[in-house]
Kinemage of the C-alpha trace (Angstrom):
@kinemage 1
@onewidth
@group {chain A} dominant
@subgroup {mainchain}
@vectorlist {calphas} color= white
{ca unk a 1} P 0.000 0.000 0.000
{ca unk a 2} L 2.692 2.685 0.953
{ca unk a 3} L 4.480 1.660 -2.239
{ca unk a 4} L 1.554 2.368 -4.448
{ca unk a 5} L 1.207 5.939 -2.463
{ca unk a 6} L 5.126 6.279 -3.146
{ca unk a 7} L 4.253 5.457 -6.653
{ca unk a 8} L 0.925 7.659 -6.558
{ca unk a 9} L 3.137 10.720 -5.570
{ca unk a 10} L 6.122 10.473 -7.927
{ca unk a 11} L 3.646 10.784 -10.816
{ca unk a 12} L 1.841 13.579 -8.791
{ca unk a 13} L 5.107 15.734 -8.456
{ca unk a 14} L 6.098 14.407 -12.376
{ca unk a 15} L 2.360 15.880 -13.546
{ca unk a 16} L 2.950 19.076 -11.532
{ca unk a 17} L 5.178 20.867 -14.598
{ca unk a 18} L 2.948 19.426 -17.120
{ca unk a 19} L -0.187 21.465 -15.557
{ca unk a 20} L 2.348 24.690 -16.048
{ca unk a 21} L 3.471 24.163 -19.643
{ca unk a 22} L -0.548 23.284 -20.401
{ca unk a 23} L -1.622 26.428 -18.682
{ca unk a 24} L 1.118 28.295 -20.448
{ca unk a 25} L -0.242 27.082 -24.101
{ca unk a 26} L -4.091 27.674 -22.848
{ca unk a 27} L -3.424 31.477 -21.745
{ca unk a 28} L -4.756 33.884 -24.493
{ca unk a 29} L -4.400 38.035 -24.550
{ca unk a 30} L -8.232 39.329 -23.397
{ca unk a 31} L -9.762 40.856 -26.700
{ca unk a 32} L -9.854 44.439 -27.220
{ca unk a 33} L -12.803 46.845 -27.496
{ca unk a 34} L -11.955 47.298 -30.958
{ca unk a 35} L -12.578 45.941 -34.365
{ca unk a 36} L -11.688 46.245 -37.896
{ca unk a 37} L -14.400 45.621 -40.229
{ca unk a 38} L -14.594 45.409 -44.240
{ca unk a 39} L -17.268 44.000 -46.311
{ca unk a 40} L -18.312 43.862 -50.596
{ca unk a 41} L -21.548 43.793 -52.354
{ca unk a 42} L -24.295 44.974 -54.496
{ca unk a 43} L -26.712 47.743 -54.442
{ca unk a 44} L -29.658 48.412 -55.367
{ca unk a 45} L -31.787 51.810 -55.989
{ca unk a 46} L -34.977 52.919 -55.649
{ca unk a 47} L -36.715 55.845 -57.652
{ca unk a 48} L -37.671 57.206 -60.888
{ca unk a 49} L -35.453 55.317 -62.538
{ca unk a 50} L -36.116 52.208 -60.443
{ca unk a 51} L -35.496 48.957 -63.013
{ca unk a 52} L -32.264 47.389 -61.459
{ca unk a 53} L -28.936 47.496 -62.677
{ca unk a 54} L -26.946 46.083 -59.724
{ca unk a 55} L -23.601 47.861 -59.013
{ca unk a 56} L -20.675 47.355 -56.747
{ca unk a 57} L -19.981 48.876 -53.086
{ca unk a 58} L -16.816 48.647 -50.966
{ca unk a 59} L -16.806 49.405 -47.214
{ca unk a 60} L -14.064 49.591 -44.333
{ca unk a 61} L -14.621 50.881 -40.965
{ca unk a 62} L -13.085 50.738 -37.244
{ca unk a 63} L -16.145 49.386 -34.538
{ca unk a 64} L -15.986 49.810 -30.729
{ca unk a 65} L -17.671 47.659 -28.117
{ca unk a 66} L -19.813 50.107 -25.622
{ca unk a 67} L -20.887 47.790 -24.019
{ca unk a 68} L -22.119 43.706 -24.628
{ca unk a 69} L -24.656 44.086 -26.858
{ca unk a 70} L -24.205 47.736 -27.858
{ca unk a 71} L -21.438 48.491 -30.543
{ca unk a 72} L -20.371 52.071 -32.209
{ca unk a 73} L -19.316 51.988 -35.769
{ca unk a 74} L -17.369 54.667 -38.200
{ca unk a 75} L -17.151 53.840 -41.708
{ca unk a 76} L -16.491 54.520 -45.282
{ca unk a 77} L -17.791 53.681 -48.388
{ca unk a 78} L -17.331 53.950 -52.039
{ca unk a 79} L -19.722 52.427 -54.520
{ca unk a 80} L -22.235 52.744 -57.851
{ca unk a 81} L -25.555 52.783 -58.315
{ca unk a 82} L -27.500 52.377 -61.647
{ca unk a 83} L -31.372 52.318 -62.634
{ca unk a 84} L -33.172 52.797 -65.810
{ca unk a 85} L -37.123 53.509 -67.246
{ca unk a 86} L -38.084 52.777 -70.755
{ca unk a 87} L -41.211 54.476 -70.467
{ca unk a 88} L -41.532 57.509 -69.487
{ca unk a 89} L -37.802 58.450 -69.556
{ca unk a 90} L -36.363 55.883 -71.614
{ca unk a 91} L -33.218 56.548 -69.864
{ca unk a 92} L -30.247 54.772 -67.887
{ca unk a 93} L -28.319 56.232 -64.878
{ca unk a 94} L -25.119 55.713 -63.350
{ca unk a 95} L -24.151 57.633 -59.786
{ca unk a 96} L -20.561 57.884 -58.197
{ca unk a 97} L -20.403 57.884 -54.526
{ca unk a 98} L -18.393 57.744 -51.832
{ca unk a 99} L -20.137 57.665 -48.110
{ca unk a 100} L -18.990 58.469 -44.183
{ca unk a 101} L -21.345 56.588 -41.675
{ca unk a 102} L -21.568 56.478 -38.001
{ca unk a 103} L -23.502 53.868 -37.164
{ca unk a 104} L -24.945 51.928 -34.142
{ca unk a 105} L -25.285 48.419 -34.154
{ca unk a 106} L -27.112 46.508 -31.693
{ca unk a 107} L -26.535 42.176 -30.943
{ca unk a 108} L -29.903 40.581 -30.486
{ca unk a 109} L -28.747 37.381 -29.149
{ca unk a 110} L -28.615 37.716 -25.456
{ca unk a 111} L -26.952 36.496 -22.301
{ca unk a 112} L -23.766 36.376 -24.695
{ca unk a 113} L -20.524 35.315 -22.974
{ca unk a 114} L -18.074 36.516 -25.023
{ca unk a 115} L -17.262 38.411 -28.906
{ca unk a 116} L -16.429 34.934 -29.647
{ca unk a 117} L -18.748 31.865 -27.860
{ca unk a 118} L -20.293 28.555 -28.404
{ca unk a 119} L -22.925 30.256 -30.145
{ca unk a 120} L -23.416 29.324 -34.035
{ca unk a 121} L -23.996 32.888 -34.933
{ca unk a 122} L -25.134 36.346 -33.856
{ca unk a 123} L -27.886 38.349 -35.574
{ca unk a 124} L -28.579 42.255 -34.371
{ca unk a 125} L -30.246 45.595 -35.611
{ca unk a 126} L -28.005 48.741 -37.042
{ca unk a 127} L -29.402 52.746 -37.753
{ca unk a 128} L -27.217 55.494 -38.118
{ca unk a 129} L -26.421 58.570 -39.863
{ca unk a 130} L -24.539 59.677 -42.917
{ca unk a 131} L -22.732 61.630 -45.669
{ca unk a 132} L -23.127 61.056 -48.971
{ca unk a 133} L -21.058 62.799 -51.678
{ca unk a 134} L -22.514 61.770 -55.248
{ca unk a 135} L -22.035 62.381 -58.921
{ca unk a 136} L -25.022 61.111 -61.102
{ca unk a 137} L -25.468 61.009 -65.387
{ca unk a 138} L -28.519 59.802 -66.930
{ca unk a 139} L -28.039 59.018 -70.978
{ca unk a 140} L -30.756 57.719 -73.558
{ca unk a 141} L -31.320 54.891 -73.138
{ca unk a 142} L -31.520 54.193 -76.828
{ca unk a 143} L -28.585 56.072 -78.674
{ca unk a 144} L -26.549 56.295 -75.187
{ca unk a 145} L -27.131 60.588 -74.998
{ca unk a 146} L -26.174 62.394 -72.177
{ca unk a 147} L -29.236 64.116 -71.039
{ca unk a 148} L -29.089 64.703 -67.095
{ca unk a 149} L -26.558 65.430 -64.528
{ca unk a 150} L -26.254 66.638 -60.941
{ca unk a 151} L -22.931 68.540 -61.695
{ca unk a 152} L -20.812 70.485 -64.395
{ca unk a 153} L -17.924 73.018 -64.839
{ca unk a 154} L -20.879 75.690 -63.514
{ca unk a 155} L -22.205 74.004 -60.518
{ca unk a 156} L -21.218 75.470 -56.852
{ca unk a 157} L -21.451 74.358 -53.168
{ca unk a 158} L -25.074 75.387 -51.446
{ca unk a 159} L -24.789 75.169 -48.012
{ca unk a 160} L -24.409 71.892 -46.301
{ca unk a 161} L -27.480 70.423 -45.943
{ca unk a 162} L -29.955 72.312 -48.158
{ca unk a 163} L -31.962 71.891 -51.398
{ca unk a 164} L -31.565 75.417 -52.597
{ca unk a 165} L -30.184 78.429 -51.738
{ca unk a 166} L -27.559 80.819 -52.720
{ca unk a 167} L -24.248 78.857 -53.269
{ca unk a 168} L -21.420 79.529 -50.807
{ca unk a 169} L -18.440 80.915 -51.639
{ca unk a 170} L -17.160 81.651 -55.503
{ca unk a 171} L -15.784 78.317 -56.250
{ca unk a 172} L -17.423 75.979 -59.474
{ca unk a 173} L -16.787 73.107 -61.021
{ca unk a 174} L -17.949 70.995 -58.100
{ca unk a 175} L -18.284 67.398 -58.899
{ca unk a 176} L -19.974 65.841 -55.976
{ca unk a 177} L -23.178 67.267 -54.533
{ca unk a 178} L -23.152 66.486 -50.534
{ca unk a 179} L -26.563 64.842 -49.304
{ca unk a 180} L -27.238 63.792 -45.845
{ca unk a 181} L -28.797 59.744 -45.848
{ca unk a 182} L -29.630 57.780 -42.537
{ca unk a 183} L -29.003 53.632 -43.104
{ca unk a 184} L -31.086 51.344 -41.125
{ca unk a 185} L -30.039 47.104 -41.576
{ca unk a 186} L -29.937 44.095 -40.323
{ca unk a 187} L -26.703 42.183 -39.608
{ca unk a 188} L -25.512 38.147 -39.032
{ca unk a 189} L -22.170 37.073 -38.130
{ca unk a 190} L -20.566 33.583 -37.728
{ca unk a 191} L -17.871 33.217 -35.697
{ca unk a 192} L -14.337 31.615 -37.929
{ca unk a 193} L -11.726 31.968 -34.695
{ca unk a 194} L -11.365 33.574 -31.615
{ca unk a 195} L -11.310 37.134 -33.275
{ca unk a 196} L -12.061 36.624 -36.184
{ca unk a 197} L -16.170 36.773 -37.433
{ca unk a 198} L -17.438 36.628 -41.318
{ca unk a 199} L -21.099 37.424 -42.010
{ca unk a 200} L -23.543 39.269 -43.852
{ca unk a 201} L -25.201 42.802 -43.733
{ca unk a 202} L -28.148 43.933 -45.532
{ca unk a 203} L -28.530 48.136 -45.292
{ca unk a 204} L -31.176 50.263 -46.573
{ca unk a 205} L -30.647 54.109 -46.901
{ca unk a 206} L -32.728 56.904 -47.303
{ca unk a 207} L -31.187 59.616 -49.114
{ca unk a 208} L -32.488 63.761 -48.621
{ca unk a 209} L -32.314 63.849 -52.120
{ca unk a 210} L -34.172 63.589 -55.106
{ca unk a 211} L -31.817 63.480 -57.983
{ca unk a 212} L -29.603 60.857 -57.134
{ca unk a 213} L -30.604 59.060 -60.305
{ca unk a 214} L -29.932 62.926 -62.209
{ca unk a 215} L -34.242 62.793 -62.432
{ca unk a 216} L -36.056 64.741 -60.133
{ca unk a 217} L -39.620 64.270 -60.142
{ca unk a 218} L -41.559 62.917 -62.818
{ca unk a 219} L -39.970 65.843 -65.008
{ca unk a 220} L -37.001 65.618 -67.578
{ca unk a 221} L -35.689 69.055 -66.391
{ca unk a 222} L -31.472 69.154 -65.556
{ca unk a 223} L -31.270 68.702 -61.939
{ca unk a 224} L -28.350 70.410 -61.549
{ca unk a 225} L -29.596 73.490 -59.906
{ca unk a 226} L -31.686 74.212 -57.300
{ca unk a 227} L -35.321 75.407 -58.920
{ca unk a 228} L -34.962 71.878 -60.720
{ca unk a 229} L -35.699 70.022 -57.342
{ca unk a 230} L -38.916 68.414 -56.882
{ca unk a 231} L -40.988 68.679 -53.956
{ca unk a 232} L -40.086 64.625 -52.714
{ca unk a 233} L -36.525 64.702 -51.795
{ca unk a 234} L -36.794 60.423 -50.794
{ca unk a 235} L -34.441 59.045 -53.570
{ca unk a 236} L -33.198 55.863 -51.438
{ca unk a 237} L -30.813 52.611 -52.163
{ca unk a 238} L -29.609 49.417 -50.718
{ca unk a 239} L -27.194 47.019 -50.646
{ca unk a 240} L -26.470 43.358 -49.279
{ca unk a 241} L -22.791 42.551 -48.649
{ca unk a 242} L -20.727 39.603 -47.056
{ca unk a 243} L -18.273 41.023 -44.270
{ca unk a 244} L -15.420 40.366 -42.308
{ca unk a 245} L -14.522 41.492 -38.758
{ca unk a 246} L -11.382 41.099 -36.900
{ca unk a 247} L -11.606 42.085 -33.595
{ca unk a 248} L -8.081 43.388 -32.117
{ca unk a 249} L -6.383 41.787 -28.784
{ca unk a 250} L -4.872 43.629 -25.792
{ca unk a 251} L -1.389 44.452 -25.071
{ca unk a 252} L -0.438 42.665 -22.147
{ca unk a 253} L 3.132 43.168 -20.223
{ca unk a 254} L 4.387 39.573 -19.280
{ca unk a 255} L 4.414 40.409 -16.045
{ca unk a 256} L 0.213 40.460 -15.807
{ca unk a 257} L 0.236 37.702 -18.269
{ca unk a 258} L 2.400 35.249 -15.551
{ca unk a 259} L 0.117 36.222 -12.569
{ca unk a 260} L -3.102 35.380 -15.142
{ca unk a 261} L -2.004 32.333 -15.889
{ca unk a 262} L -1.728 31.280 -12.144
């Protein structure tokens, strides 16, 4: 009997390192609050010219965790939309943009233990606001004419936010016409590692605008300047996107590390 104990606490004192070097591979650095996030898709736009011509859309942006289920988002975007009517206008748009969002993006699934968990995936809710610069042309849609656009060697700045109005400041030629949107989507993620989550995003924007397919109204008039605005400034757009989101990890000296891992 005593020899078995003998036995019993060699192996006990042999298994005692083994715990260490297994604790040492287990230990991981805590995540950080912040993210990295990029996604690609489609979009799609609705409005007078409102027969689909899905374009591309490119989007990077830096999240932060407020708090569990509550994230804070900043990001950019550059993309195309496109749109056509063969009855009416018989014409075909394409629009330039590029996009600045702040967005907040809430996690449905509850009670959840960590960014990365046993969970299969995580679905939440997003609404925000944005900026949208934009450059629009609509042609014939028969011989390919340019007919419409929001912007020429003439066109100046109005002041930030506003249909019409005197145009600030003596500088023309300006190419993108600034339009306040505010994005509302739906998001899923799937965790791939410990900070590492791939997913999809589906946003829908409504743009203060009504010439972001160069038509305002039912009318064929040049958008370009103010008086040409209709009364319904709701041009709007969406896109659906697959996304990526790496999720950074703390700095840790190796001093708090070795008392952690105890």
């Amino acid at each position: 009997m005593i020899h078995y104990l003998r036995v019993l606490g060699v192996l006990l004192l042999l298994r005692i390192p083994a715990w260490g070097l297994y604790t040492e591979k287990k230990y991981q650095r805590p995540l950080s609050r912040f993210s990295l996030a990029a996604s690609g898709g489609l979009t799609q736009f609705f409005g007078e010219l409102h027969e689909q011509d899905f374009k591309g859309i490119l989007t990077a942006g830096v999240g932060y965790e407020m708090q569990e289920q509550w994230h804070l988002y900043l990001g950019v975007s550059n993309g195309q939309l496109g749109g056509l009517e063969r009855h009416h206008f018989q014409s075909v748009f394409e629009s330039r943009f590029h996009q600045v969002d702040l967005l907040v993006k809430y996690n449905c699934i509850k009670k959840q233990k960590s960014w990365h968990d046993e969970k299969p995936f995580h679905f939440g809710l997003l609404a925000g606001l944005g900026l949208m610069r934009f450059h629009s042309e609509a042609y014939d849609a028969n011989t390919g004419e340019l007919l419409r656009f929001t912007n020429s060697a003439n066109s100046a700045r109005n002041p930030l936010f506003v249909r019409w109005g005197t145009p600030r400041g003596d500088r023309r030629g300006i190419r993108y016409t600034n339009e306040r949107a505010v994005p509302v989507g739906i998001w899923m993620n799937m965790p791939v590692s410990r900070n590492l989550q791939a997913g999809v995003e589906l946003r829908y924007y409504f743009v203060r605008t009504d010439k972001l397919d160069a038509t305002s109204g039912m009318r064929t008039v040049n958008p370009e300047e103010g008086e040409s605005y209709s009364d319904t400034p709701n041009d709007k757009y969406s896109f659906a996107a697959f996304t990526v989101t790496y999720r950074f990890l703390k700095n840790v000296h190796r001093g708090k590390a070795g008392n952690s891992r105890k």
